[in-house]
C-alpha positions as CSV (number, residue, x, y, z in Angstrom):
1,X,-17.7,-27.2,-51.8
2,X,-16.5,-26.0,-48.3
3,X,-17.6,-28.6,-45.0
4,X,-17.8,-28.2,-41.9
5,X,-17.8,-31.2,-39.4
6,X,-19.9,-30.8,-36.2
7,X,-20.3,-34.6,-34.5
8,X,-21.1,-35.7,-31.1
9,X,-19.0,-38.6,-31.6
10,X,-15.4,-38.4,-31.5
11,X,-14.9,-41.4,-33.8
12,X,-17.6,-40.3,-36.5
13,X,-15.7,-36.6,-36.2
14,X,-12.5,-38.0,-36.9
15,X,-13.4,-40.4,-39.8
16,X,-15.2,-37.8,-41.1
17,X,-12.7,-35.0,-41.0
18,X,-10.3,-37.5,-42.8
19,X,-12.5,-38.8,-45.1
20,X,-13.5,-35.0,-45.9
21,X,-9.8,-33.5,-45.5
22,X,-9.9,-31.5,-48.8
23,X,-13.6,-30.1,-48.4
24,X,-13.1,-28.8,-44.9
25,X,-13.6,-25.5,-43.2
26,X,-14.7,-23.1,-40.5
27,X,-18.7,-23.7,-39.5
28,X,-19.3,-20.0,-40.4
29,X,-17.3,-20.0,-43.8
30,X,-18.9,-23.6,-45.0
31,X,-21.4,-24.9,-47.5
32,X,-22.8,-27.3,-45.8
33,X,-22.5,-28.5,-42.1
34,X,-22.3,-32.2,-41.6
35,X,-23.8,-33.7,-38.5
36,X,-24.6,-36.7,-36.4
37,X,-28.0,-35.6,-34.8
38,X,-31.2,-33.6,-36.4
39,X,-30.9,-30.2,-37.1
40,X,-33.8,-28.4,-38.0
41,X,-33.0,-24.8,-38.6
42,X,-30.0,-25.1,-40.8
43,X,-30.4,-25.6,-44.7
44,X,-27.0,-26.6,-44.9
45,X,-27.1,-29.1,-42.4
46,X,-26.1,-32.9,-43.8
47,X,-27.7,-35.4,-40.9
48,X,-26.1,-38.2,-40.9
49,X,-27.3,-41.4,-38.9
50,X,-29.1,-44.7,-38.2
51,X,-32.8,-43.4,-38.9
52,X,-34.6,-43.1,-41.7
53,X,-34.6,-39.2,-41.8
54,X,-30.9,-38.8,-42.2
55,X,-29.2,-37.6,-45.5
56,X,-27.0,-40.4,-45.1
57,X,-27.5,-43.8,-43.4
58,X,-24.8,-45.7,-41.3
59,X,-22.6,-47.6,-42.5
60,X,-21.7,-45.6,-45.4
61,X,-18.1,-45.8,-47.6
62,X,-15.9,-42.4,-48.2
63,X,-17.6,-42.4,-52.0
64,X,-21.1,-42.5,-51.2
65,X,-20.5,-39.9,-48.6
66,X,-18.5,-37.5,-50.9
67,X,-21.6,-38.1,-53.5
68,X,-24.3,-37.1,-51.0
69,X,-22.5,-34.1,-50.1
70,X,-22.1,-33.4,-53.7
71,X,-25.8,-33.9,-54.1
72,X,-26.8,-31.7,-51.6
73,X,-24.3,-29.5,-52.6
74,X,-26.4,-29.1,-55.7
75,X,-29.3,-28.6,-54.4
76,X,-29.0,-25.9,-52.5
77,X,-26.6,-24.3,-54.7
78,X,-27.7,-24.9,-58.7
79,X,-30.2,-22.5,-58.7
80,X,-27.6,-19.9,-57.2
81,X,-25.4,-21.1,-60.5
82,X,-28.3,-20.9,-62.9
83,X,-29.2,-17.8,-62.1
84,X,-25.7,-16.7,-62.0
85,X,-24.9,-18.3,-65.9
86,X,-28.6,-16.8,-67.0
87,X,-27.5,-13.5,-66.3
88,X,-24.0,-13.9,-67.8
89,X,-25.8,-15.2,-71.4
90,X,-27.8,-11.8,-71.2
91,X,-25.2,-9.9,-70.3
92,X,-23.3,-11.5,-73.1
93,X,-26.1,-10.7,-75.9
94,X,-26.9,-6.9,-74.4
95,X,-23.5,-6.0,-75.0
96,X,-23.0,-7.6,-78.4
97,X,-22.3,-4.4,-80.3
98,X,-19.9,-3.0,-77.9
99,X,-16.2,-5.0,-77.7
100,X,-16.3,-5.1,-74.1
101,X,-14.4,-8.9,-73.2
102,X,-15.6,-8.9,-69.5
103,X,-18.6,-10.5,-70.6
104,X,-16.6,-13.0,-72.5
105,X,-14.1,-13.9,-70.2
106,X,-16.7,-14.5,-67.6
107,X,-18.5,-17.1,-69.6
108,X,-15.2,-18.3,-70.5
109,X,-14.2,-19.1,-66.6
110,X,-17.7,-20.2,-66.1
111,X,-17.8,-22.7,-68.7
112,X,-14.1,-23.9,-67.6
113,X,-14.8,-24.2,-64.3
114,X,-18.2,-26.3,-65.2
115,X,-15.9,-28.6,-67.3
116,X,-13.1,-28.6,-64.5
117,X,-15.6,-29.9,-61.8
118,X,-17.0,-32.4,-64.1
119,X,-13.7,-33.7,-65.0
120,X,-13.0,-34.2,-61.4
121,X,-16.1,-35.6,-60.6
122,X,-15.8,-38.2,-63.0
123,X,-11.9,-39.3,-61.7
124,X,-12.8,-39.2,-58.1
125,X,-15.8,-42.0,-59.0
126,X,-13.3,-43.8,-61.4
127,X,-10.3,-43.8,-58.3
128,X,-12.7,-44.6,-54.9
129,X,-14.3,-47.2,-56.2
């Protein structure tokens, strides 16, 4: 998950850059684009505010952000991933007869990096809270 940080506060900018130091990157290379006022156009934008039509409402903890952002990070992306693992499984059982181990090794990463980002998932909620 790649964010970008765009905030018309300097504080909420700078919490949120530290809090998010791992995750960041450039606007144009990022997942999802958090910010501090409505954005209308932008499926990856992540409002974040006072109001009840934010994605996140202030006060918030570094946890509950991370698992928003990993929420919406989901969303917008699971079906990309399902679509993506659906087409490796038939890939997989097309080829069968033939002993090509492309097919396999890409179901082999996929499943690996799966079980690698649930492994992490689970230590970051163990550690922040």
């Amino acid at each position: 998950m790649r964010v970008a940080v765009e905030c018309q506060s300097p504080l909420l900018q700078k919490s949120l850059e530290i809090f998010l130091a791992r995750y960041l990157s450039a606007s144009k290379r990022s997942d999802i684009i958090v910010r501090d006022e409505v954005c209308l156009d932008d499926k990856r934008c992540f409002y974040i505010g006072s109001d009840a039509k934010a994605d996140l409402i202030k006060p918030f903890s570094k946890s509950q952000l991370i698992l928003a952002l990993e929420k919406r990070y989901k969303e917008l992306y699971e079906d990309d991933t399902t679509k993506e693992k659906a087409l490796i499984d038939t890939e997989y059982y097309e080829e069968e007869d033939s002993m090509d181990f492309s097919i396999l090794q890409k179901r082999i990463e996929s499943l690996t990096q799966e079980y690698q980002e649930n492994i992490l998932r689970a230590v970051k909620a163990f550690y922040e809270k």
